[in-house]
Every structure is written in structure tokens, then in C-alpha cells.
N, C-alpha and C positions, 0 to 999 in steps of 0.2 A: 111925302108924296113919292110912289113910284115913277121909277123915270125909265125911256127905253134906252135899249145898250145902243152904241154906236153901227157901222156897217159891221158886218163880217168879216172882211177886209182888214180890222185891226187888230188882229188878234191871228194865232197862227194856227193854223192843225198839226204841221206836225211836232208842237208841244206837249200834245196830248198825253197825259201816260194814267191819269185817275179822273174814271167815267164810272159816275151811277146814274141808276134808274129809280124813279120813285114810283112805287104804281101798285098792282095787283096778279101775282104770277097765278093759275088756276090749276084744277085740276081737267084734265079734258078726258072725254070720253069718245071714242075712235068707234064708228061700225068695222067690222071683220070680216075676213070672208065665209066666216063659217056661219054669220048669221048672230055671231056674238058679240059683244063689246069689251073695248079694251082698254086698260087705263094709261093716260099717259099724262104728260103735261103742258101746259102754254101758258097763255095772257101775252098782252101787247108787249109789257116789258122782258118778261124771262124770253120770251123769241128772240127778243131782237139782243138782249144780253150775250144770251148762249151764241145765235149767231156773229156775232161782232167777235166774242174769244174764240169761237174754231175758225175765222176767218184769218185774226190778227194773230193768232199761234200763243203759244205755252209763256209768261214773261212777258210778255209787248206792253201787254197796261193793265191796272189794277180795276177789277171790272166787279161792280158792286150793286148790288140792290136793296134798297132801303123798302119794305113792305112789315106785312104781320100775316105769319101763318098758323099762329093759334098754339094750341098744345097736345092735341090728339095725334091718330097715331098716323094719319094720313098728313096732318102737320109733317110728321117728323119724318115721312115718304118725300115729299113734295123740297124737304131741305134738303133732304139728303142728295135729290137729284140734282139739282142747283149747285150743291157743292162740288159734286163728278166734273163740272163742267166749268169746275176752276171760279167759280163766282162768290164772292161773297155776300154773305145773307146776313142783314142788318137789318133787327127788329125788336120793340120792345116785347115786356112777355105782356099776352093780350091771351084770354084762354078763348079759345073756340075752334072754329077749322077752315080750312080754304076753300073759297070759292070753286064751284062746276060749272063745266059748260058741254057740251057735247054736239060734236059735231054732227048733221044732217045724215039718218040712217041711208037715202035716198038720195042724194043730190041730185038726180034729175027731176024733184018736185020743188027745187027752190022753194025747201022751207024752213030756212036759214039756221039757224044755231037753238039751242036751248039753253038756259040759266037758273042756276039756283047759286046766286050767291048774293041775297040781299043779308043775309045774316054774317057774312065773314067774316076772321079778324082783321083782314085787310082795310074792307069797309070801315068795323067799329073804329080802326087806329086813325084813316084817311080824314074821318068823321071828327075826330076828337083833336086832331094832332095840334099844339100850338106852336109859336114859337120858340122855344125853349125844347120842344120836343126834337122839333125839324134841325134847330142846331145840334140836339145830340147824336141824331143821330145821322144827318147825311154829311155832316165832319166838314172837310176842304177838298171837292172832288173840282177837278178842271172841266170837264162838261158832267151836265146833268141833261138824263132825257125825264121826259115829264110828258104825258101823251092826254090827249081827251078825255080816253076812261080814266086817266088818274082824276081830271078833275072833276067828273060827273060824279065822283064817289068823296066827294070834300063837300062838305057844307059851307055854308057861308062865309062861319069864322076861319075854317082852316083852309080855306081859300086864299083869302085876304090874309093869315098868317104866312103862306106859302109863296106869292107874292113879296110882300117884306120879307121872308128871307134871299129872295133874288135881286130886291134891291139892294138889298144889304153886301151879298158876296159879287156885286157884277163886275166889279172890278177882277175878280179872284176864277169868277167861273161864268163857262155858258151856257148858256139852255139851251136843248134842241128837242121842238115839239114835234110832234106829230098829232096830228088833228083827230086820227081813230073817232068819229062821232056812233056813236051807240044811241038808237034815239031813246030806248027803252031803258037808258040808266038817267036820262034826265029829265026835270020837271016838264020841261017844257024845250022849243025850238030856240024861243026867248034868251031861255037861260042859258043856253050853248050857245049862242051867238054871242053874249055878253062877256061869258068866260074865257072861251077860247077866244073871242076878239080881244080881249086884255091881256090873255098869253102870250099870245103872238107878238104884241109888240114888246113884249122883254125878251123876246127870243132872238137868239145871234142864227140860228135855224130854223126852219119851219118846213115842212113836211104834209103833205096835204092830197087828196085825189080828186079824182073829175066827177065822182060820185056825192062826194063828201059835197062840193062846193055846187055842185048842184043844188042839193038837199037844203042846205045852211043858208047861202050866199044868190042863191036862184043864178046861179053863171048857168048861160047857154052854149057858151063855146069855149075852148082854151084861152082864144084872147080876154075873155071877159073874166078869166080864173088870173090868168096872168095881168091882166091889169090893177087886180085886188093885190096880190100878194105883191107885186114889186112897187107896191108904197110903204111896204113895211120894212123895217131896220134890219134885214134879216137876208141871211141865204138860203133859195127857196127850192124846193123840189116836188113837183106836181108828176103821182103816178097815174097815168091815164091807161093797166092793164093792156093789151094787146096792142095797143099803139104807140106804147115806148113811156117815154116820161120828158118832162121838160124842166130845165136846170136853168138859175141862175140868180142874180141879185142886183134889183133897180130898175130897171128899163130893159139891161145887156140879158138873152137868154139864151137855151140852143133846147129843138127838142132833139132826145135821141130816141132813135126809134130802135126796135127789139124784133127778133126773133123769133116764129113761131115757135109755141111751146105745146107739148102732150098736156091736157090735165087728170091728174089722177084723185078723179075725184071732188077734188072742192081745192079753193083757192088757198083756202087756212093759212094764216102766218106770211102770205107774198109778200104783203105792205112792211110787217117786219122785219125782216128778211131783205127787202129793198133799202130799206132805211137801214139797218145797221151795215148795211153791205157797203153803200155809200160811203156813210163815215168811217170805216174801216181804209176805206181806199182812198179818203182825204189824210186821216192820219197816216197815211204812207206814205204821203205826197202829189198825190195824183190831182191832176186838177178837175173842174168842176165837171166839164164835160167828160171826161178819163174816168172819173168818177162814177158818174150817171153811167154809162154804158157798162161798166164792172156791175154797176148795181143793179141792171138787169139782167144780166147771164146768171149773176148770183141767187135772185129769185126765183129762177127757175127750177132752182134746184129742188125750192120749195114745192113748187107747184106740181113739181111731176111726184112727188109720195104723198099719202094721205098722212094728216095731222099737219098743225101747224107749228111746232119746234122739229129741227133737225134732226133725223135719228141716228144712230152711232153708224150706222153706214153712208149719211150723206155726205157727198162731197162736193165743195164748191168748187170752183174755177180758181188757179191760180191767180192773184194780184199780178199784175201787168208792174214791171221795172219801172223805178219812176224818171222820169227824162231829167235830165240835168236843166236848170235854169237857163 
């Protein structure tokens, strides 16, 4: 029987030094200004990877992503970028090719993303993977993120395979979700309430927005978001876009509020980018509100260029000194 972890609270961040990601990196497709498109890349996990190593710097922690990008030649594009950025790519060999998406040529028609990645090897691996597989290949990392669309793209079996293996290592490692709900990657509202409600409570994190828990959970206001999440085992962070975010674990919370930001474009990548930003400034020491507020300045960094992974020109905010105890 799976069991959930304990508080948060028992276990330390700045422990941390080997963190993966299980999930699906993409190829994304950019509007231009010349009226063209341009290729770059993203998904939930490679954002929030990449931004966590340019935040945490060269050496801080071994930052790793467990997926499958096939064996063509935009596979071997989409590795190569991943690797610039100091990440490691853990994957069995699966032939096919990575998932697209592209971002809204118009973003003032709000009409959101486009996808063609039901055939990817990420899928086919996500789909298939058992236990044996997930021991091979996601090893002994100290936290694992694991997000929504990871599990929208698992089937049944390797769901429930995925699961036992975090009961298996919870002594060893922790999970930090992030909820990302895609409704168009799953069956049903049903089943994303079922999955991510059983994530959640193996998770020593959780990560979540005012969007999301609308959609899922029908919450009408923050307290009715916050009253959900702090039954769960878990430390929590609720992005609520332009009106800050709200941190904490139990009952105890703080919201922090944020600074207007320019957007350029579309939001792409914020959530990611918020979330690795976070745990980048908990593994540093910072605490949960110190945290929270870094993880806002930090997403904005996102918000203000188009595409949602960082480009070789972005820069985020210096980490803030950590206070002595």
C-alpha cells in the first residue's frame, strides 16, 4: 500500500544536491516578428530544469531529466540543447521524435497553445514505463519533480508503477508536484482529479494555481484553494499570476504579493520558472516566504520575453543572502 510522506518540515532543503525531473521536454514553436516561426524549446519539466541550473549556478546540484526524445534528428537537436544547459538527459532508446507545441501566433485572440505530440517518444516511454524501468533509470535522486502533464501521459499501469516507486524510495527522496492540468491531455476531469489527488499526497511539495483549482476543485476563492491544499502532507505554493502567490504548510500560510510585470506576449513558462525559482531559493536557505517572493521577481523574468524556457540572454534576480538561524 502506498503511504504519504510525513510534513515537509522533516527533511531539509538545503540537503539537496541531486534533483530530477520526470516528464516531457517539447519542441516549441515561437511567432517572430517578421511574421515567421522559430524553433526553440520547452515543456513543464526542461523550464523549470534549465531555470533551477541558471538560477542555482555551474556545480550547486546534479540536475537531471529522466524522459525519451526518440532518435531523429530533432531528437538529437532538442538533446543537444538540454545538455548546453548543463542538464542531464536520461532516456531509454525509444525511436520516434519529440513532442511540438507552439505558441499563440496572436496572443490577443486567446487561443491558447497548439499540440502535436500524441505520437512522441516521451509519450510512448511515459505509456509503457514499469517498474524496473523507472528504477533504471531515475537512479537515487534527493528530490524528484513530477508535474500533471507527466501524469496525463502515463496510463494506468505506469501510474500505479510510478507511485510504487515513490513509495518505495520516500525514505530516500522527495517529490515536488506541480499540478500543470492540461485538460486536453486527459480522459476525462474525473481522471485528473483521481491522479493528481493521489499525487499530491505523496508529495513533500505541491505547487498548484488559482486557475487550475478552479477548473479541478471548483475553489471560489483563495481560502477555499488554501483550505484544500493544507490537509495535505506537503509544502504548498498557490500561483495566483498578478496577485502574488500564497506559501505555506498546514494551516500556517503568508500570501506574497508581486509587482507589476510588462508581458511580452504570452505568459509561457511563468509557472515553471516560479516553481524552480522557489526551490532554487529554498535550497539556498531561504525560507518559505523569502522564498515565495524570490520566486516572483524570478518569473518575471519569464514573462517579459516571448517563449517559455530562458534564453541565453535572460537574467534573473540575484538570490537574496541567507539569514543566519
Amino acid at each position: 500500500m502506498v503511504t504519504a510522506p510525513g510534513r515537509a518540515c522533516e527533511w531539509q532543503w538545503t540537503d539537496i544536491r541531486r534533483i530530477t525531473a520526470l516528464g516531457e521536454p517539447l519542441l516549441e514553436l515561437q511567432p517572430a516578428d517578421d511574421g515567421g516561426v522559430c524553433l526553440a524549446f520547452g515543456g513543464d519539466v526542461a523550464n523549470s530544469m534549465v531555470c533551477l541550473g541558471r538560477i542555482l549556478g555551474p556545480g550547486a546540484a546534479q540536475i537531471s531529466v529522466v524522459t525519451a526524445l526518440g532518435n531523429g534528428s530533432y531528437s538529437a537537436w532538442l538533446r543537444q540543447r538540454l545538455t548546453r544547459e548543463g542538464i542531464r538527459v536520461i532516456e531509454p532508446a525509444i525511436e520516434g521524435e519529440p513532442g511540438i507545441y507552439g505558441l499563440p501566433l496572436d496572443p490577443a485572440q486567446h487561443a491558447g497553445f497548439s499540440y502535436w505530440r500524441a505520437q512522441s517518444a516521451a509519450r510512448a516511454f511515459l505509456q509503457s514505463a514499469d517498474l524496473g524501468r523507472l528504477e533504471e533509470l531515475l537512479g537515487d535522486p534527493q528530490l524528484l519533480l513530477v508535474t500533471g502533464i507527466t501524469l496525463a501521459l502515463c496510463s494506468r499501469a505506469s501510474f500505479e508503477h510510478l507511485c510504487a516507486w515513490v513509495d518505495r524510495h520516500r525514505d530516500r527522496c522527495r517529490i515536488v508536484f506541480d499540478c500543470n492540468f492540461r485538460r486536453r491531455l486527459w480522459d476525462s476531469e474525473a481522471q485528473a482529479r483521481e491522479r493528481i489527488g493521489a499525487f499530491e499526497r505523496l508529495s513533500a511539495v505541491t505547487a498548484t494555481g488559482a486557475e487550475d483549482e478552479r477548473t479541478l476543485w471548483g475553489a471560489e476563492n483563495t481560502a477555499q484553494i488554501v483550505a484544500r491544499v493544507s490537509r495535505l502532507p506537503a509544502e504548498y505554493l498557490i500561483r495566483g499570476g498578478p496577485e502574488g502567490c500564497w506559501v505555506g504548510s498546514g494551516a500556517e500560510y503568508r500570501h506574497v504579493a508581486t509587482e507589476p510585470v510588462t508581458v511580452a506576449g504570452d505568459t509561457a513558462g511563468a509557472g515553471d520558472a516560479h516553481l524552480a525559482s522557489y526551490m532554487a531559493a529554498r535550497i539556498s536557505g531561504l525560507g518559505r516566504t523569502e522564498a515565495a517572493a524570490y520566486a516572483n521577481k524570478a518569473a518575471a523574468a519569464i514573462v517579459g520575453q516571448r517563449g517559455s524556457a530562458p534564453k541565453a540572454d535572460t537574467r534573473f534576480p540575484r538570490l537574496p543572502a541567507r539569514v543566519p538561524a
